[in-house]
C-alpha positions, 0 to 999 in steps of 0.5 A, a space after each residue: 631883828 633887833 637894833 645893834 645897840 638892843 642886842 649889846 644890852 641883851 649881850 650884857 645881860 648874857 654875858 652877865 648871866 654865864 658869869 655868874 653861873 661859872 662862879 657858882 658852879 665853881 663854888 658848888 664844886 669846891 664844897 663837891 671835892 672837899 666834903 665828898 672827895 672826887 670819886 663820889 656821885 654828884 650833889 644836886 647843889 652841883 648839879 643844878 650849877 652844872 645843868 644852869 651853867 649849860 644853859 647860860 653857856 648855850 644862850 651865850 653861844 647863841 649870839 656870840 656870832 653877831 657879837 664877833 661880826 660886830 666887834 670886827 665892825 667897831 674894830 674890837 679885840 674879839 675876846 670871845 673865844 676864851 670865854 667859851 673854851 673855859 672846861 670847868 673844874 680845869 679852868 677859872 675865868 680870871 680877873 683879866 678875862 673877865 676885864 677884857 670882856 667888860 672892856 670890849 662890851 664897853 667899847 661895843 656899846 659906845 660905838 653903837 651909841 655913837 652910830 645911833 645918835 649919828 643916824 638920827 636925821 636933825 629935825 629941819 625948822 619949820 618956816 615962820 609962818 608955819 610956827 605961827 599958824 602952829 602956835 594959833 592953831 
């Protein structure tokens, strides 16, 4: 299992990957409805946004879980649900989610930053004549 601070690296890198796909099935979906109307059969421009943004949203929900136990850990708002209720072609991530999202992994990073420096044991100086011999030897 990976350490805290790697899993909110890969968390960022998924979070990342699920936004950018809601945005170019958005903007796959517009072309869709203005050149072809609603009642016409899918694009395969649309339809490579739709199946890659179910990929990015099943690798999202993967590890939301572990984001949201460590979110209570770190005392963070969990803006997870929001994220993952979007129904597309309905709905748009705005501006304000998509900054909460940033914030709470902002503030979930630091924490484990702050966790990881705190755990690390200080080194204990050796005695002087240890650093001698070292220093000969």
């Amino acid at each position: 299992m990976d350490s805290d601070l790697e899993f909110i690296l890969e968390l960022r890198v998924r979070v990342a990957r699920y936004l950018t796909a809601v945005d170019a099935w958005e903007s796959a979906y517009r072309k869709f409805s203005v050149r072809r109307g609603y009642q016409a059969g899918l694009t395969p421009e649309l339809d490579k946004a739709q199946s890659e943004y179910r990929a990015a949203k099943r690798s999202l929900e993967a590890v939301v879980p572990r984001a949201r136990r460590l979110g209570l850990r770190y005392g963070t708002r969990d803006p997870w649900t929001g994220l993952l209720k979007v129904a597309m072609g309905e709905t748009t991530l705005g501006r304000n989610e998509r900054t909460a999202i940033i914030a709470h992994l902002d503030r979930l990073l630091a924490a484990c930053k702050d966790d990881v420096s705190v755990e690390q044991p200080l080194e204990r100086p050796s005695s002087w004549l240890q650093r001698v011999k070292d220093y000969f030897l």
